[in-house]
C-alpha positions in Angstrom: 96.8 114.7 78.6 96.0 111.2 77.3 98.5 111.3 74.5 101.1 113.3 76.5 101.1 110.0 79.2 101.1 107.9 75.9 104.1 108.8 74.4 106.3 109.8 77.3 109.4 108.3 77.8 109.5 108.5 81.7 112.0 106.9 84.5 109.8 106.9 87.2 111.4 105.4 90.5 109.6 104.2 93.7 111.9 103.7 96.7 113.2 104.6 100.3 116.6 105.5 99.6 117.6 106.7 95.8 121.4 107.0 95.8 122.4 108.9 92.3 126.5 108.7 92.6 127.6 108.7 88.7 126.0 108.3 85.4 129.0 106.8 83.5 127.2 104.6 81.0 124.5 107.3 80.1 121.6 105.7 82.0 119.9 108.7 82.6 120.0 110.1 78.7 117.9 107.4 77.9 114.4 109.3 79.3 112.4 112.4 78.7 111.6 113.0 82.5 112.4 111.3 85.5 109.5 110.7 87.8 111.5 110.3 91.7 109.7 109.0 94.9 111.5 108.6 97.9 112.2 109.1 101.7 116.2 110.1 100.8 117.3 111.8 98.0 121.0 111.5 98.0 123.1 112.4 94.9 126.4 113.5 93.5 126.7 117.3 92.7 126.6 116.3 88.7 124.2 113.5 88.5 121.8 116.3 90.7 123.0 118.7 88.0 121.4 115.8 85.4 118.4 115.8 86.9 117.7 119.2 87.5 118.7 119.4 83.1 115.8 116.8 83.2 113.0 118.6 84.8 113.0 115.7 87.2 110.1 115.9 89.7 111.7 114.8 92.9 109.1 113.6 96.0 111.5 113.4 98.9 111.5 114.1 102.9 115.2 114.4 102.9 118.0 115.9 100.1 121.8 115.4 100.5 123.9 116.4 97.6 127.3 115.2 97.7 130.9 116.1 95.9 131.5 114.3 93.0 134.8 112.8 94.6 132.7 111.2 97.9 133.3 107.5 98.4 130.7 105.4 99.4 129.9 102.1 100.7 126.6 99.6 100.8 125.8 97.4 103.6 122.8 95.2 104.8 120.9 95.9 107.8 121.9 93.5 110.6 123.9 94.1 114.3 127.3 96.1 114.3 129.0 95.6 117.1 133.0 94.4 116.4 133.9 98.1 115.9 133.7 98.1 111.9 134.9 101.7 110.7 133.8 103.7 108.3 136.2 106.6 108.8 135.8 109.1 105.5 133.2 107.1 103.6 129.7 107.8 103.1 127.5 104.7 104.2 123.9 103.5 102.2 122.5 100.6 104.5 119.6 99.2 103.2 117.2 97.9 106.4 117.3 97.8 109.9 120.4 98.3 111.7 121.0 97.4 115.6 124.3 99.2 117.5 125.4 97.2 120.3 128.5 97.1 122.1 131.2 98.9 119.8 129.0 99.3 117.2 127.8 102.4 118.2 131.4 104.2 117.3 130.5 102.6 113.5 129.6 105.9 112.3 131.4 108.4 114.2 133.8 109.0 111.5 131.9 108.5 108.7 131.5 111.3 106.1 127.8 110.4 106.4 125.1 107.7 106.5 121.7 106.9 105.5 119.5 104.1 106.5 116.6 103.0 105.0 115.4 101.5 108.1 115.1 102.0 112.0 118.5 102.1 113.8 118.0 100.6 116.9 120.8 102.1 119.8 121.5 101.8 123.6 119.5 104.0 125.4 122.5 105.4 127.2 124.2 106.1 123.5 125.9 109.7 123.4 123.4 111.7 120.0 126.9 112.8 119.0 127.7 109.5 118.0 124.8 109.1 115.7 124.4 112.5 114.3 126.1 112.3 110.6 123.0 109.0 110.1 120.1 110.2 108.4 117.6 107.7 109.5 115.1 106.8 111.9 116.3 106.2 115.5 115.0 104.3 118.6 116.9 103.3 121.7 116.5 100.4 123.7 117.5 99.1 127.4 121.2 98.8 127.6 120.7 95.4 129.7 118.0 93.9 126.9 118.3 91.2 124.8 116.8 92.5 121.4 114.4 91.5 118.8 113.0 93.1 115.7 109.7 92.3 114.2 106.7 90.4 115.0 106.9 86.7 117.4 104.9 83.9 118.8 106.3 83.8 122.0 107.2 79.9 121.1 109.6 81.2 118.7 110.6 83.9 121.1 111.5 81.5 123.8 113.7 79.2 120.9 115.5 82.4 120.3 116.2 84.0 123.9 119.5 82.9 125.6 119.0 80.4 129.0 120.6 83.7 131.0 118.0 86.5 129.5 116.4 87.5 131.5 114.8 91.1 130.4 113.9 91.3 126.1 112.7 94.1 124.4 111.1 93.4 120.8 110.0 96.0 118.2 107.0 94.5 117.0 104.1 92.3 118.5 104.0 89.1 120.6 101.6 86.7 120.0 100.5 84.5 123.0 97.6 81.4 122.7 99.3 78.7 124.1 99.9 78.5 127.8 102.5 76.4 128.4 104.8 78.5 126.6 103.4 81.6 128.9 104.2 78.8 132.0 107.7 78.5 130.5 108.3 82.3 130.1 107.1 82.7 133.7 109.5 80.0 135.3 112.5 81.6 132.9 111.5 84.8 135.1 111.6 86.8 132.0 110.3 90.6 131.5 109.4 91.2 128.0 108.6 94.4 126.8 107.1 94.7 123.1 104.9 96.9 121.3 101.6 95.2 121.4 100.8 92.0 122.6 98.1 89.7 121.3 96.7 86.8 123.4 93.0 86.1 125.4 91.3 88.2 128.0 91.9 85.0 130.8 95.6 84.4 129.9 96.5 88.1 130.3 94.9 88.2 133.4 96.7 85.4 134.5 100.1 86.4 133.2 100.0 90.2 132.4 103.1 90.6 134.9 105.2 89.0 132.1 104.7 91.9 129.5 105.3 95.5 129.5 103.3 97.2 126.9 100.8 100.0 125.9 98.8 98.2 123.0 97.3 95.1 124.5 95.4 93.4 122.2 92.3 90.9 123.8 90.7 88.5 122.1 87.5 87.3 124.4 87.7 83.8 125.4 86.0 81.3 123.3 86.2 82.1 120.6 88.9 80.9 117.6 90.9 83.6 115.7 92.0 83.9 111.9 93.3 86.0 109.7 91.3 87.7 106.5 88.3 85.5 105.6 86.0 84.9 103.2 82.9 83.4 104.5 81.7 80.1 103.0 80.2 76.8 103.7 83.1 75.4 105.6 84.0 78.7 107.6 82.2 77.3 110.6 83.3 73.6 110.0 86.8 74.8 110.8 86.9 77.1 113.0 83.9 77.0 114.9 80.8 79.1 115.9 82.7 82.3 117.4 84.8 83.8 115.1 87.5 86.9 115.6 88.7 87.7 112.3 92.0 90.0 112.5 92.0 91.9 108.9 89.2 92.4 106.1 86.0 90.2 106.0 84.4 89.3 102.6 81.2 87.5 102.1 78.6 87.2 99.0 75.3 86.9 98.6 75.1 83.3 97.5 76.7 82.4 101.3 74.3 84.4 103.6 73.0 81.0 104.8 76.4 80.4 106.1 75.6 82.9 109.0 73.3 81.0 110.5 76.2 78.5 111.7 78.2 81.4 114.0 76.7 82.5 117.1 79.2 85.5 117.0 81.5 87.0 114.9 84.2 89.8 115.5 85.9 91.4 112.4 88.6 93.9 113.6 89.4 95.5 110.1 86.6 96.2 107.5 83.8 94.2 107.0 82.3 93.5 102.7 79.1 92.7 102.6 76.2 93.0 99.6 73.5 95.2 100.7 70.7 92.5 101.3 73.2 90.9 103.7 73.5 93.5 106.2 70.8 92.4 108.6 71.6 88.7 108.7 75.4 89.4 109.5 74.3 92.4 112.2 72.3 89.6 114.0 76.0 87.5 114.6 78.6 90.1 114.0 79.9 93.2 114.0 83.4 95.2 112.3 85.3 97.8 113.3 83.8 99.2 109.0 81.9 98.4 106.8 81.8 98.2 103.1 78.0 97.4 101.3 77.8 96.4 97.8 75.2 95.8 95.3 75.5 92.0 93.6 79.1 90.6 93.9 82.0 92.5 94.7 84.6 92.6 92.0 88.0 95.1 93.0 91.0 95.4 90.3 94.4 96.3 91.3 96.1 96.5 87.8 94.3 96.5 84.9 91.5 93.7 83.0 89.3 93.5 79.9 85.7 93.1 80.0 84.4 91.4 77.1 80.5 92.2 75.1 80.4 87.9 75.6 81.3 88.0 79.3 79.1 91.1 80.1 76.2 89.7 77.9 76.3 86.5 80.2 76.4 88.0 83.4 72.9 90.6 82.4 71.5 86.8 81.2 71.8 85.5 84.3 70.9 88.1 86.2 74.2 88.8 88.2 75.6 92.3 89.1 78.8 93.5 90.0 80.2 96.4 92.2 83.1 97.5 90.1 86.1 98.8 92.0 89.4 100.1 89.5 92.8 101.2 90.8 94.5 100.6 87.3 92.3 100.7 84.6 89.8 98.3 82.6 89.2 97.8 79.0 85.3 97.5 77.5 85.6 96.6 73.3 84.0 98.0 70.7 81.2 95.9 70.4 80.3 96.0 74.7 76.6 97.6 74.3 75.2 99.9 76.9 72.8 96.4 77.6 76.0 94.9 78.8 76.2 97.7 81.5 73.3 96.2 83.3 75.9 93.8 84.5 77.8 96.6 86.5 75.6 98.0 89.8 78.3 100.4 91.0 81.6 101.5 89.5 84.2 103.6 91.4 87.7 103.6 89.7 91.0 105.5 90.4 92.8 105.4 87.0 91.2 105.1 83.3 88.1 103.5 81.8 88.2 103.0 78.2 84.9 102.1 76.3 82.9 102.6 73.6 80.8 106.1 74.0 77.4 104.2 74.0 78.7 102.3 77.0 79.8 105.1 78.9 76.7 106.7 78.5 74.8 103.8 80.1 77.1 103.6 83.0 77.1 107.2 83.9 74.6 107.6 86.8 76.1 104.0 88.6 79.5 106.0 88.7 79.9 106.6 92.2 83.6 108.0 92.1 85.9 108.5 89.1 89.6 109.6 89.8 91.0 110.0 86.4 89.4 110.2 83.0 87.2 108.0 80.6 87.7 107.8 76.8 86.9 105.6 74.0 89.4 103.3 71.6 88.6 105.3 68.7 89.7 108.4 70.6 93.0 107.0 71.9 94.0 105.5 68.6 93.5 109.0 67.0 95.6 110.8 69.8 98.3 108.5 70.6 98.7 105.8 66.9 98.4 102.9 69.3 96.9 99.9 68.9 94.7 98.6 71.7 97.6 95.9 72.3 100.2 98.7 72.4 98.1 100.7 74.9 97.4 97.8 77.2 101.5 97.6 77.3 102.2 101.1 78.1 99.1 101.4 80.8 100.5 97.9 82.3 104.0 99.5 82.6 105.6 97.1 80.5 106.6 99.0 77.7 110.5 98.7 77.3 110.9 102.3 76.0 110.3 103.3 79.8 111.5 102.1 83.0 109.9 101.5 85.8 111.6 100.7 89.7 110.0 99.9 93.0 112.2 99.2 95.7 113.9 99.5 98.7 117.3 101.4 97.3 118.0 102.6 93.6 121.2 103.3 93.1 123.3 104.8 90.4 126.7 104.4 90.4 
């Protein structure tokens, strides 16, 4: 299986929309395989026929395959609304689009359209005008201003027009600061939104203002943040009540640092070593938890860990909890002594060290997803060099190709 990944020479694409239209210049001869991820698979009856030639292995929630003689157009997401016509063509919009006024005759006449986003519509909006766009759909209030994505309500406020009066925004309003709530209320506006974020007191006070089903309270008093790492001047800056809105990380090293909070509130997933659990359950609570022996060390990619470095760290008497989604590198010369250094290892992709090593961190494997092997092994099945195998594992080899984004297109 090893050498197999090795020496493939793969196209593997990551994306929403993948739009294959024509092959002129031979871009697809160029790979052994063709590895295809994506929400739309839209393609051309003879680049399809390519594929299929190819083995491709296509992951899709939606195939459209086309004549080769289709015309087709790209646009950006934004409003339409001046009547643009797309009689006969086939339309790849990348993002959100909003209909208003005439804009919801843009695709009537198209020969077809896919959106890599939401398409937001009048309620009141016939479905027959909207039924040749693959997409998402949501309708709003014909008699709302609209607003896509996540505000303060300050910037809200900058953006609404004097004479607005009702607003409807996909995404979440964030509201601290009273005044502008004081403002909103003497603009007599109505804004509906998908969750709104502000203090117990101040939604009390001005909960008339918003319609929504996801209210989200943060008790008063205390000082919110995003994802923190707790140290010595956590408390210095923010004060003693805390409500931490995404992961919280801490180490051993800073468990005096609790003693400064006389509450903390993690809504996402709390990290804490093991002997650290009782001195933050005294000030805090999270909506999870994740314990760890020693320091936390998580790898998103790939890293080498050195006999020196290794050697160091079982000197001193530190640990880590190892966590791989990638892979990580151990030389020849690491010893199964250096694996005193690692106090849990879970890892979703490869480990590659010497057999003595792998040995020694056996029973502190608490999840592998993948397989482990040693250099020797990998030189004799695939002829690389550990420098060569680094560059394939890394994805930068330039015999492959490798694409992650919104739309791929081929034409």
């Amino acid at each position: 299986m090893l050498e197999a990944l090795m020496n493939s020479n793969k196209l593997n694409v990551n994306c929403s929309v993948a739009c294959l239209i024509k092959d002129n210049e031979g871009f697809l001869d160029k790979f052994d395989g063709v590895n295809l991820n994506c929400g739309t698979y839209l393609a051309s009856d003879s680049v399809n026929a390519k594929m299929l030639s190819l083995g491709a292995n296509i992951n899709t929630d939606r195939t459209i395959i086309t004549g080769d003689d289709e015309k087709f157009v790209q646009i950006s997401g934004g409003t339409l609304e001046n009547g643009e016509d797309f009689t006969g063509v086939f339309v790849i919009a990348e993002g959100n689009i909003i209909l208003r006024g005439d804009g919801v005759h843009a695709f009537e006449k198209a020969a077809g359209a896919v959106v890599s986003g939401m398409v937001y519509h009048p309620a009141s909006c016939p479905q027959d005008l909207l039924s040749r766009v693959q997409g998402e759909k949501r309708p709003y209030p014909d008699d709302a201003f609209v607003l896509l994505g996540g505000r303060e309500l300050k910037r809200l406020l900058a953006e609404v027009p004097e004479d607005a009066k009702k607003i409807w925004l996909a995404g979440e309003v964030s509201a601290f600061d009273e005044k502008e709530l004081v403002a909103a209320e003497e603009r007599d506006l109505r804004i509906t939104c998908d969750s709104l974020f502000t203090t117990e007191s101040l939604y009390r006070h001005y909960k008339t203002l918003f319609e929504t089903a996801d209210p989200i309270l943060v008790p008063d008093g205390y000082t919110v943040t995003g994802p923190l790492t707790l140290n010595e001047a956590t408390s210095v800056l923010y004060g003693d009540k805390i409500y931490v809105r995404g992961p919280f990380m801490m180490e051993e090293k800073d468990a005096d640092c609790l003693t400064g909070f006389q509450s903390i509130l993690v809504k996402g997933t709390a990290s804490l070593p093991v002997s650290c659990a009782k001195a933050f359950k005294a000030v805090g609570t999270a909506d999870s938890y994740q314990l760890f022996e020693g320091r936390l060390c998580s790898i998103n990619g790939w890293q080498i860990f050195s006999h020196s470095r290794l050697k160091t760290m079982v000197e001193r008497g530190e640990r880590i909890t190892l966590q791989i989604n990638g892979f990580a590198v151990f030389p020849e010369d690491v010893t199964a002594q250096d694996m005193d250094a690692i106090a849990s290892l879970s890892c979703n992709g490869f480990l590659i060290m010497p057999g003595e090593a792998q040995g020694a961190v056996s029973q502190r494997t608490a999840q592998m997803n993948g397989f482990t092997v040693d250099i020797d092994t990998v030189k004799q099945m695939t002829g690389l060099s550990v420098q060569e195998l680094m560059a394939k594992l890394s994805g930068i080899d330039p015999t492959g190709g490798n694409f992650n984004t919104d739309i791929f297109m081929l034409k």
